[in-house]
C-alpha positions as CSV (number, residue, x, y, z in Angstrom):
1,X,-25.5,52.9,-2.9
2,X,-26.3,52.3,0.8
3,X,-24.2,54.1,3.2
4,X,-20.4,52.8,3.6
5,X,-19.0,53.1,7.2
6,X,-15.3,51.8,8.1
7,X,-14.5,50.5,11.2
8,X,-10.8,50.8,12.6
9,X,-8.2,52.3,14.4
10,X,-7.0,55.4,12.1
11,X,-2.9,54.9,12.5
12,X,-3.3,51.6,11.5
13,X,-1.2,50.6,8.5
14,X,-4.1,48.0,6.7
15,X,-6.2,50.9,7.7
16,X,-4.1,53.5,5.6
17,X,-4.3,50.8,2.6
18,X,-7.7,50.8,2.6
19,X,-8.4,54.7,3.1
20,X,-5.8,54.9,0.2
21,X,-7.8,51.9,-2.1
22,X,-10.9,54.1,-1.4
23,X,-9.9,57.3,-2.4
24,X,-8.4,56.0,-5.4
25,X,-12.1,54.5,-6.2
26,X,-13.9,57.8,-5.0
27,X,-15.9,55.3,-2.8
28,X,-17.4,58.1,-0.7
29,X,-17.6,56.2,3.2
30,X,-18.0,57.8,7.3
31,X,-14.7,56.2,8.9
32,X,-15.6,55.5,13.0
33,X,-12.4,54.7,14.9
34,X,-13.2,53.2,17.9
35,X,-10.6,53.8,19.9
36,X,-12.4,56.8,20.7
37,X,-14.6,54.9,22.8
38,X,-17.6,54.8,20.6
39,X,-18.4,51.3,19.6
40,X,-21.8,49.9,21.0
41,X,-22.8,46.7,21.5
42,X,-25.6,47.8,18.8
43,X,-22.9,47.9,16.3
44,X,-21.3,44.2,17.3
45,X,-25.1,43.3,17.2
46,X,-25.7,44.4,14.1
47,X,-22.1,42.3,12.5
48,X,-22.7,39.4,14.4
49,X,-26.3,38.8,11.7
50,X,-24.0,38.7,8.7
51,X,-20.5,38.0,10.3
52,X,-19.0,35.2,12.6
53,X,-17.7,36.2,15.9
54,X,-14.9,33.9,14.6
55,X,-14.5,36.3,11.3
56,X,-14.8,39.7,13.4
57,X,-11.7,38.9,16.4
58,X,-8.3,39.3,15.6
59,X,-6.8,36.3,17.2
60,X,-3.0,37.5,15.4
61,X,-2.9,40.8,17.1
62,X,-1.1,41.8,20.5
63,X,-4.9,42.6,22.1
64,X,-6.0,38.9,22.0
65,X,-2.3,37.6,23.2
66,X,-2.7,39.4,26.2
67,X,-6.3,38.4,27.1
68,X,-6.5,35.6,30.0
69,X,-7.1,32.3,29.0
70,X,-10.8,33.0,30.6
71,X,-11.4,35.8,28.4
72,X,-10.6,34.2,25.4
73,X,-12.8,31.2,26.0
74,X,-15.5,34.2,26.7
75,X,-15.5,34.9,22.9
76,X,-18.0,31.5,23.0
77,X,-21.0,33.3,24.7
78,X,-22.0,36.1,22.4
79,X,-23.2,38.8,25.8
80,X,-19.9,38.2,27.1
81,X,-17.8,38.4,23.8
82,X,-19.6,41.6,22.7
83,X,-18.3,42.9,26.6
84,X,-14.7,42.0,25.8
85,X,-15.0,44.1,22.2
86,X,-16.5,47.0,24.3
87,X,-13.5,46.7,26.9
88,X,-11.0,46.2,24.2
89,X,-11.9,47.7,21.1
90,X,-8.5,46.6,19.2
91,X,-9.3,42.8,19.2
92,X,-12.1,43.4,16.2
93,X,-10.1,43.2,12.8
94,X,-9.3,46.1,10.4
95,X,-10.9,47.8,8.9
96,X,-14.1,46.2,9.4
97,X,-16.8,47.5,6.3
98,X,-20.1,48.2,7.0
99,X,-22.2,48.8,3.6
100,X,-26.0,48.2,4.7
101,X,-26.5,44.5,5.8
102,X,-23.3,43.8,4.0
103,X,-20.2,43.9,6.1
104,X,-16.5,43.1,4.8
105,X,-13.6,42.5,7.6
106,X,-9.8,42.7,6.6
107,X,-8.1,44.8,3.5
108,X,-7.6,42.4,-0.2
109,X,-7.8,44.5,-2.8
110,X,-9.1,41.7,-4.8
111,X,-12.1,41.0,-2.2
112,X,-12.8,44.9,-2.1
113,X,-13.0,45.0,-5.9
114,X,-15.6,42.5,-5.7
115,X,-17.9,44.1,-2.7
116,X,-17.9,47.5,-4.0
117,X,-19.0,46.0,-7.7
């Protein structure tokens, strides 16, 4: 099985669900919370081949309400969307599942089932 890294914010509460789902499953996975300040636009690089910048923002959450008007309408051009993720990490759903190429955004234990089959 190819190398499982989860994306997030650890004190997240669909974060905890999924730790939880995992540990359950003995899915063995690196966890990279990027509130530390250690997402690179490598990472969004690497998403953006299998996901939609569409699929990877959290338009729901507190972050994206208060973005200006101009920086959400940034999300458009890929260079500048990838700079708002960098400048505000909490805008990318959770958790965010990186197993390969594959990736996975969001927590349905349903949907998890499935991508770790």
């Amino acid at each position: 099985m190819p190398i499982i890294t989860i994306f997030g914010i650890k004190n997240c509460d669909t974060m905890q669900k999924a730790f939880r789902w995992l540990d359950s499953k003995k899915v063995s996975y690196t966890f990279h919370d990027y509130k530390k300040g250690n997402l690179t636009a490598e990472y969004i690089q690497l998403w953006l081949k299998d996901l939609s910048m569409e699929e990877i923002i959290n338009k729901k959450g507190t972050t994206w309400k208060k973005l200006t008007e101009p920086e959400k309408n940034s999300i458009s051009d890929t260079d500048k969307a990838i700079e708002l993720i960098l400048k505000n990490p909490s805008v990318v759903k959770r958790p965010l599942v990186q197993m390969g190429k594959k990736h996975l955004v969001g927590f349905t234990p349903e949907q998890w089932d499935i991508f770790f089959s």
